[in-house]
N, C-alpha and C positions, 0 to 999 in steps of 0.2 A: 433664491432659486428662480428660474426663468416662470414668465407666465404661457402657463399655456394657450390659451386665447391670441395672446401678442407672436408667439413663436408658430402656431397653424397659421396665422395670417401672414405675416412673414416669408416661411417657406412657400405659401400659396402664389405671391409674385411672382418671387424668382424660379419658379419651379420649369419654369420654359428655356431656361439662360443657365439654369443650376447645372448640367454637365459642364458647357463652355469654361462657366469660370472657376469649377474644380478643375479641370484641365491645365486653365490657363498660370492660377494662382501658384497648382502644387507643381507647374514646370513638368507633368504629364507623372510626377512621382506616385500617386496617387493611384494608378495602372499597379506598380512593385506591392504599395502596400498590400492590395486586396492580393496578388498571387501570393505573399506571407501569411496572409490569413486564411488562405484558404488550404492552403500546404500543413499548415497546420491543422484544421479541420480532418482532413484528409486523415492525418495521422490516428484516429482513432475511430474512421471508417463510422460514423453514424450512420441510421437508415433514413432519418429523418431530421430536416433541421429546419430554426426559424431563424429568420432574420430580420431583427427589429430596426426601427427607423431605417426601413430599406428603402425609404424613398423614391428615387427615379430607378432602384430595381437594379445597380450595378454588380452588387455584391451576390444577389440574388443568383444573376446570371453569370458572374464569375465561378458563384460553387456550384453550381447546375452542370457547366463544363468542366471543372476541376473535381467533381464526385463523381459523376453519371448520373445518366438516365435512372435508374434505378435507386438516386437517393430523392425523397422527396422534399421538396423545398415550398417553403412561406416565408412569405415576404408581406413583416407587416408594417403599418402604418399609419399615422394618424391625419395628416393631411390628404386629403383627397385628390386636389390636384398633384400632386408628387408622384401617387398614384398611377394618378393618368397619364405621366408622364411613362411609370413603367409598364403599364397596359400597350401602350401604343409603341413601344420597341419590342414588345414581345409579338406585336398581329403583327409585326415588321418581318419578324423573323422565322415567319411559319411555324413549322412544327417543332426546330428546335426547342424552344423557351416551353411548348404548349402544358409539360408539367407542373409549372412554376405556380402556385396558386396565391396569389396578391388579395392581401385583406385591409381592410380599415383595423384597426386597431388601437386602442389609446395604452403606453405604455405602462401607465398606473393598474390598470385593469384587465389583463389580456383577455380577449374575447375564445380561453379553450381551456377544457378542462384539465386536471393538474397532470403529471407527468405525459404529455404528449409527446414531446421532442427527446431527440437524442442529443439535440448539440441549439445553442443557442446562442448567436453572434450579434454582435451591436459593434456599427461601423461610424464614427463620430457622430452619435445620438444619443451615449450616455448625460452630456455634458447640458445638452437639453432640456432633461426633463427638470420637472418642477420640483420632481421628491427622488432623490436618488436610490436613498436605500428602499422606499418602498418599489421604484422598479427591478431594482436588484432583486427584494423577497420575491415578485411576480416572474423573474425571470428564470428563481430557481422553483418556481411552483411549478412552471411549465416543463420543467425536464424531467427525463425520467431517472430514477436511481442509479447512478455508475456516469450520468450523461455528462458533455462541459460544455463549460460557458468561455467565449472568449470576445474580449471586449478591444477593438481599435477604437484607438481613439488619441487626438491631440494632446502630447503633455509637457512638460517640462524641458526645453534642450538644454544641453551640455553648455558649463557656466561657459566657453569660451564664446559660445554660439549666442548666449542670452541678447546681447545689446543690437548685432546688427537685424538678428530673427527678431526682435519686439521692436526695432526701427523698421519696419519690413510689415507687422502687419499693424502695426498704428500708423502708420505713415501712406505706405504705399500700395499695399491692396486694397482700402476701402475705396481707393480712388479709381483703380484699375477695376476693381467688382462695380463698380457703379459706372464705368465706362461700357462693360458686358450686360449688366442685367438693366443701368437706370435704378439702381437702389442701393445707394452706396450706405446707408443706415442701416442696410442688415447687417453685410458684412461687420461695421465696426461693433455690434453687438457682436456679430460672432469673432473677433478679434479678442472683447472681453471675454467673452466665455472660455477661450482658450486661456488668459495667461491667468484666470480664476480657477481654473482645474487644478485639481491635486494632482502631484507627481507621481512616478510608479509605486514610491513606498507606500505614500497616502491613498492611491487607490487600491493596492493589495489589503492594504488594512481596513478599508470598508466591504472589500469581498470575503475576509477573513468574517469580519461584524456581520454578516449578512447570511454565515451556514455554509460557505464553500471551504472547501478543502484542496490539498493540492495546488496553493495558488501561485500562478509564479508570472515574472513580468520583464518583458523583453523589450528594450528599446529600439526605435531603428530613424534611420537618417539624422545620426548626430541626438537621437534622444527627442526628434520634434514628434517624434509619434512613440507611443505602449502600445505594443500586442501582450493583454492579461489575458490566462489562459486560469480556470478552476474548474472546478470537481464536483457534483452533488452526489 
């Protein structure tokens, strides 16, 4: 499992460059995924939702616009500067965003007490932590009874897609990411972290292991992305 010490510091660099070269790597896909997940969200109208490893705050402010003013959102996080990143697009933005409340947070331990939330998203930050399933149990500690969890994140594509997608990001985006950011050794850890992740069966069965119910798993762009959706 990833260190955490190595992976705060990590994202702490690129945290200035981290929109550009999500942009540039995912060919702007990256925009569609978060409108799928947040369409999804939608669909079971929470009042209240967190959004973990929210980083520079995209998804944040995608479901901020996609629920309303009226749903409340957290966006948490454990690197600081990422943070800062989504503090300083949100004074960007006036009053829009001014609901949005961004916390530090460490995955392992959420910083609130247990069923706070109605809906809890992680947006390729499961793949991250150090201890999976116990941020799975923290993540269902955080919601309330009836609430779901829905997990984007990098997985497995379609065997036809396998050889030129993993020539693609062993090859050619560590190179492109470190043309953007100057730190082309993040990415190729996060290259490995991708093709170490478990697929959709293998991640339904650790949310299954973990107390949720209802769990179900949708592929999209050729299977290089999961939208998991479950139940507490």
């Amino acid at each position: 499992m990833p260190d955490p010490a190595a992976i705060n510091a990590m994202f702490g660099r690129v945290a200035r460059r981290y929109d550009l070269a999500n942009r540039v790597l995912s060919g702007g896909v990256d925009r569609w995924w978060r409108r799928r997940l947040v369409a999804a969200v939608r669909r079971t109208a929470p009042r209240s939702v967190l959004d973990l490893a929210t980083g520079s705050g995209d998804v944040a402010f995608a479901l901020s616009r996609g629920l309303g003013p009226d749903v409340a959102i957290t966006g948490a996080d454990f690197c600081e500067p990422m943070l800062e990143q989504a503090r300083a697009k949100q004074r960007a933005d006036g009053a829009r965003y001014a609901a949005i409340n961004f916390v530090q947070g460490d995955g392992l331990a959420l910083p609130f007490p247990d069923e706070t939330f109605g809906a809890v998203t992680i947006s390729f930050g499961l793949r991250n932590m150090a201890d999976r399933a116990r941020a799975l149990a923290e993540m269902r500690r955080v919601l309330r009874r009836g609430g779901h969890l829905y997990v984007l994140e990098f997985s497995q594509p379609d065997r036809w897609l396998r050889p030129l997608y993993y020539w693609y990001l062993e090859k050619l985006s560590p190179k492109l990411a470190g043309l953007l950011t100057g730190e082309p050794s993040a990415y190729e850890y996060l290259c490995d972290s991708i093709e170490q992740f478990p697929d959709r069966a293998a991640l339904a069965a650790e949310l299954t292991k973990a107390g949720f119910g209802a769990v179900t798993a949708r592929g999209l762009t050729f299977g290089i992305v999961a939208l998991h959706e479950a139940a507490k």
